[in-house]
NUPA-678111 format. One record per residue (C-alpha): residue in one letter; x, y, z. Coordinates in Angstrom, 1 decimal, decimal comma, padded with zeros to 4 digits. Layout:
- type:x:y:z
- A:X:Y:Z
...
This chain:
- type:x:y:z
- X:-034,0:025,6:032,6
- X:-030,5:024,0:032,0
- X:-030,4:020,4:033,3
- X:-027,2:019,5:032,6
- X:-026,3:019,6:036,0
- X:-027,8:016,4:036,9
- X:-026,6:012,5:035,8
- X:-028,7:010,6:037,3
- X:-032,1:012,0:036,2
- X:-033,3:012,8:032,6
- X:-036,0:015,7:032,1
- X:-038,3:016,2:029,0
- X:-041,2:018,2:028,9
- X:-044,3:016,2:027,1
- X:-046,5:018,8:027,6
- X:-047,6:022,5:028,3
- X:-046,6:022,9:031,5
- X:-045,4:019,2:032,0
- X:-042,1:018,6:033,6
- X:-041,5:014,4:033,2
- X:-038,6:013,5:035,5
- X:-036,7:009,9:035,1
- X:-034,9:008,6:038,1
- X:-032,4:007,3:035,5
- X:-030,4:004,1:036,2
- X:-031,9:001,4:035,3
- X:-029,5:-001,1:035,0
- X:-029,1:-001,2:038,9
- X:-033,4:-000,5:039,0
- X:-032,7:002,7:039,8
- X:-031,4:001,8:043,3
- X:-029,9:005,0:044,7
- X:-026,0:005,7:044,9
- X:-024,8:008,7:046,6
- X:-025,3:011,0:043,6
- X:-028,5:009,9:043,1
- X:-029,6:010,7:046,5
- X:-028,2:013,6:046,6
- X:-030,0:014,9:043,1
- X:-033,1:013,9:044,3
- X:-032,8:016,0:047,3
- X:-032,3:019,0:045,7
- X:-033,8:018,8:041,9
- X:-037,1:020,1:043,6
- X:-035,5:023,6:044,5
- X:-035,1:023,8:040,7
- X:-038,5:022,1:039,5
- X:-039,7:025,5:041,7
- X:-037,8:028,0:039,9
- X:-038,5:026,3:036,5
- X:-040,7:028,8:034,9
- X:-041,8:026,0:031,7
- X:-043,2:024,4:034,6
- X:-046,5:024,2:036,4
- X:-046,9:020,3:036,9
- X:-043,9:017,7:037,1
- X:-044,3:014,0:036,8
- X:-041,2:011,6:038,5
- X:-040,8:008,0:037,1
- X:-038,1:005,7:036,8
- X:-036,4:004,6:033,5
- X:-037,0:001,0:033,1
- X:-038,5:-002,1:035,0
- X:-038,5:000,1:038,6
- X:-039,0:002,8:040,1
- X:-036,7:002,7:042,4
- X:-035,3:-000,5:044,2
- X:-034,1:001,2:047,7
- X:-030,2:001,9:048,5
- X:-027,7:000,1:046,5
- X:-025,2:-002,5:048,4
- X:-022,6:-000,3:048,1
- X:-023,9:003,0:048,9
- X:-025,0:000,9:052,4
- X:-021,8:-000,1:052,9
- X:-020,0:002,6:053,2
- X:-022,8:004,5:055,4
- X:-022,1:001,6:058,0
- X:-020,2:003,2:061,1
- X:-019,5:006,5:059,4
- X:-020,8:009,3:061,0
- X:-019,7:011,5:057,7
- X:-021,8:009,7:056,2
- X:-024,3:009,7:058,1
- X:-024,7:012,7:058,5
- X:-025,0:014,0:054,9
- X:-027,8:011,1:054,4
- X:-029,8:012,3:057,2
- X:-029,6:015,9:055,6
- X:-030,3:014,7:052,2
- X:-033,1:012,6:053,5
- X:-035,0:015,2:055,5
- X:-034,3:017,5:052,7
- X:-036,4:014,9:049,8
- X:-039,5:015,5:052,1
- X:-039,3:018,8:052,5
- X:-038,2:020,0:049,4
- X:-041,2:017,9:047,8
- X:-043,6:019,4:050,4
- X:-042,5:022,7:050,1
- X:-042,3:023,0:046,1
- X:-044,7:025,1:044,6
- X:-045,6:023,2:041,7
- X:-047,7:019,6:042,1
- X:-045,8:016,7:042,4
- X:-046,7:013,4:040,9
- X:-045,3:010,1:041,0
- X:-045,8:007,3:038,7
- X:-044,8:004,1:040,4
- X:-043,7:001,7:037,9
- X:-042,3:-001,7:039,5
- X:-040,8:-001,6:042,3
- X:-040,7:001,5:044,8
- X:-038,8:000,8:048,3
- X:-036,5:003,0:050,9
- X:-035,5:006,4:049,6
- X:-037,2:006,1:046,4
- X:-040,7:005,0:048,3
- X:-040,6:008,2:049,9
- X:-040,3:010,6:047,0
- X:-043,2:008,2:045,7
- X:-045,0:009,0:048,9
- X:-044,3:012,2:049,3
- X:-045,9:013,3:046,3
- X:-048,9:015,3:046,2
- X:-050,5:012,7:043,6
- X:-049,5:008,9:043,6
- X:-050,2:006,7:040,7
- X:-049,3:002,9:040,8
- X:-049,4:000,1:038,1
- X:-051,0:-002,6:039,4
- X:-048,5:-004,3:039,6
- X:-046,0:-002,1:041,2
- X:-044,4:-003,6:044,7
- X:-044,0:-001,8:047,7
- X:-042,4:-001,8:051,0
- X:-040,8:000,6:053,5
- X:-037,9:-002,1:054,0
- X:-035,9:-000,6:056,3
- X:-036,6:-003,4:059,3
- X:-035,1:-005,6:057,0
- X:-031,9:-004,2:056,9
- X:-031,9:-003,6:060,7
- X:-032,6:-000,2:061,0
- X:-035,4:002,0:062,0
- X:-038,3:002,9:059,7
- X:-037,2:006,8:058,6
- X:-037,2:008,8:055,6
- X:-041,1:009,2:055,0
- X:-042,4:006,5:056,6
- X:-043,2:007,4:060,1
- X:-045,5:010,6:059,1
- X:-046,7:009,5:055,7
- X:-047,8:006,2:055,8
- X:-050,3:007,2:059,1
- X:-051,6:010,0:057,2
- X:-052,7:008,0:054,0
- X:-053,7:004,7:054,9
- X:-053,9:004,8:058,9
- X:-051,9:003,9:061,6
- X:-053,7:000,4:061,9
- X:-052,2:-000,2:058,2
- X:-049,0:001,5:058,9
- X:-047,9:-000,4:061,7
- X:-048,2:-003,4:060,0
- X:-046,2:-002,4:056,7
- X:-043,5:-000,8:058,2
- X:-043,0:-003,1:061,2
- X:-043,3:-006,7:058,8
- X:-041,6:-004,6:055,7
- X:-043,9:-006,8:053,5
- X:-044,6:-005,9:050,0
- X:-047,9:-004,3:048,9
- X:-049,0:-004,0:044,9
- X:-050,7:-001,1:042,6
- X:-054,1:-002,5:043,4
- X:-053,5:-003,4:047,8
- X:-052,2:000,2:048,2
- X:-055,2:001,9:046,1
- X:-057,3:-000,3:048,5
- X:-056,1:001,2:051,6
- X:-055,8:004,8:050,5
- X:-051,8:004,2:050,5
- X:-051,3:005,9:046,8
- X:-053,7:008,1:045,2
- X:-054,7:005,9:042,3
- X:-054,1:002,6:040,4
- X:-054,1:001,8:037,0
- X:-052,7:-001,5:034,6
- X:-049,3:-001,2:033,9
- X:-049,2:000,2:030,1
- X:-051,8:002,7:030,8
- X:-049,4:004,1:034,1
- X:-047,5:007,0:032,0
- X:-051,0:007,9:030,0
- X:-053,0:008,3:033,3
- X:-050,1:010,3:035,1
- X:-049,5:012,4:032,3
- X:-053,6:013,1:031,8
- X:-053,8:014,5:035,2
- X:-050,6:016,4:035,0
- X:-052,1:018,4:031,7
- X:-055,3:018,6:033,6
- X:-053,8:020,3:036,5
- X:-051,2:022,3:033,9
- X:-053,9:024,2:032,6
- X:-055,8:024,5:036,2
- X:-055,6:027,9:038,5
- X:-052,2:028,4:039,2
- X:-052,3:030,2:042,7
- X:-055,1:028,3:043,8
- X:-053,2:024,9:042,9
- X:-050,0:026,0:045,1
- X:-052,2:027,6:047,7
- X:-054,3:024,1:048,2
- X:-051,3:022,1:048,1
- X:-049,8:024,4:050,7
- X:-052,8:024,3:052,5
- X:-052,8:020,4:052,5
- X:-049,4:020,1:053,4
- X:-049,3:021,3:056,4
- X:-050,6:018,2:058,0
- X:-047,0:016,8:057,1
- X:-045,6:019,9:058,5
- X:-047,3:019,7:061,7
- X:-045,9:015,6:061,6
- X:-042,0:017,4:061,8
- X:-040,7:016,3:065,0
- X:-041,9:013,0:064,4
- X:-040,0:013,1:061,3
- X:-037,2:014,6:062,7
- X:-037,1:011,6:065,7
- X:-037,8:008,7:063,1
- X:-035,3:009,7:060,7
- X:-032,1:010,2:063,5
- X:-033,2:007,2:064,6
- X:-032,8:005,1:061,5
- X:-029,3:006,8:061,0
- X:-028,3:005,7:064,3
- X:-029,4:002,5:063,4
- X:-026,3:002,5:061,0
- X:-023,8:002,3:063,4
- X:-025,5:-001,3:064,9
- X:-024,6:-004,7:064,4
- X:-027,9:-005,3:063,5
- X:-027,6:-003,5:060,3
- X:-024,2:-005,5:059,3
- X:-026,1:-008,5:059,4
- X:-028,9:-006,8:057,5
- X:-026,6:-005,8:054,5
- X:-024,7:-009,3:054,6
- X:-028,2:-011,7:054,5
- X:-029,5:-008,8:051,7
- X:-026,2:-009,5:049,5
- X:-026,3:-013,2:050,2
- X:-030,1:-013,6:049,7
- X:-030,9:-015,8:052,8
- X:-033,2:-014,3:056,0
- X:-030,8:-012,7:058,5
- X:-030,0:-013,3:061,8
- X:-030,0:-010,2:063,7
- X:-027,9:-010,5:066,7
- X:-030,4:-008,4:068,8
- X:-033,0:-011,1:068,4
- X:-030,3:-013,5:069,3
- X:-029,4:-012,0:072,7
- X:-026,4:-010,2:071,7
- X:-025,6:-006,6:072,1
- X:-026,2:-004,5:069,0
């Protein structure tokens, strides 16, 4: 399979069967740009037709896995409907394209996981955290609605009880809080993360091929049937974009102080 399509993501295969993805830049913690979120909306439609590949493993190069939408990709997704629009595509298109990829997907969560990147964490069909990996949904913090993933993955893994709470406070969670409550698959100390993904990746590599694809299409239908929920959630974070809520979000982010949201002030939004 020739790679060389894609910048932002590296691709080495460390074993039989093993595709290992790196979300690749991790000089901004691998927050997503444009490009970015764009490759990682579509590298699964290759993964699929990679025929060196039965499992593939996604990680990010560095400290993080990958810390939410960069500053400036935010900005200029304020008020632009262009914009917009292609996100919501792209956005929709990470979940589904992970759900529907023949191969198993799993994710090894090193450091911090949040926004876009949280959901092709979540998404997977296997989740592996280091301990101590952080968490969070974060979209209430910048003044929009909770979309990507969020609304039909979270519920399914660790309950809705657990769900609300996350994605309405936008708290972080560690490695060993989301093993607890069923949010990621497993947990394991931070230098043994890539040794424990990459051991059930060969385990499933040399597993039944058909019967593989045919569980996790089985299993994924539970997302599936979650759609217009999905669907709903995610137009309603983009139209969260065009608020005044989500100006203020971006300016207290950039500026590192708690925001004021002029919707909790009184003010229109």
């Amino acid at each position: 399979m020739d790679w060389s399509a894609y910048s932002r993501l590296t691709f080495d295969y460390p074993a039989d069967g093993v595709l290992l993805i790196k979300i690749n830049r991790p000089a901004r913690l691998n927050a997503m740009d444009p490009l970015l979120h764009t490759e990682l909306s579509r590298v699964w439609l290759d993964v699929d037709r990679d025929d060196e590949c039965r499992v593939v493993v996604i990680t990010g190069e560095g400290k993080a896995f990958s810390a939410g939408g960069d500053f400036e990709m935010v900005e200029d997704t304020l008020g632009s409907f262009s914009v917009v629009s292609r996100l919501l595509k792209e956005a929709a298109d990470i979940v589904h394209n992970i759900t529907n990829c023949t191969k198993p997907v799993i994710s090894a969560i090193n450091g911090t996981a949040v926004g876009a990147g949280l959901a092709v964490a979540l998404t997977a069909d296997i989740s592996i955290a280091a301990e101590n990996a952080r968490l969070t949904d974060g979209h209430l913090k910048l003044g929009v609605a909770a979309g990507d993933h969020a609304a039909i993955i979270w519920p399914l893994l660790c309950g809705m009880a657990k769900a609300r709470y996350y994605l309405l406070t936008s708290d972080f969670i560690d490695g060993r809080e989301a093993e607890r409550i069923g949010l990621v698959s497993k947990c394991a100390p931070d230098d043994e993360l890539m040794p424990t993904a990459l051991r059930v990746a060969e385990d499933l590599a040399a597993g039944p091929r058909s019967a593989i694809a045919a569980t996790k299409r089985t299993l994924n239908h539970w997302v599936r049937a979650a759609t217009p929920i999905f669907e709903s959630a995610l137009a309603l974070e983009m139209l969260g974009f065009f608020s005044d809520d989500a100006r203020e979000g971006l300016n207290a982010m950039r500026e590192k102080r708690r925001p004021k949201f002029p919707s909790s002030l009184g003010a229109e939004s």
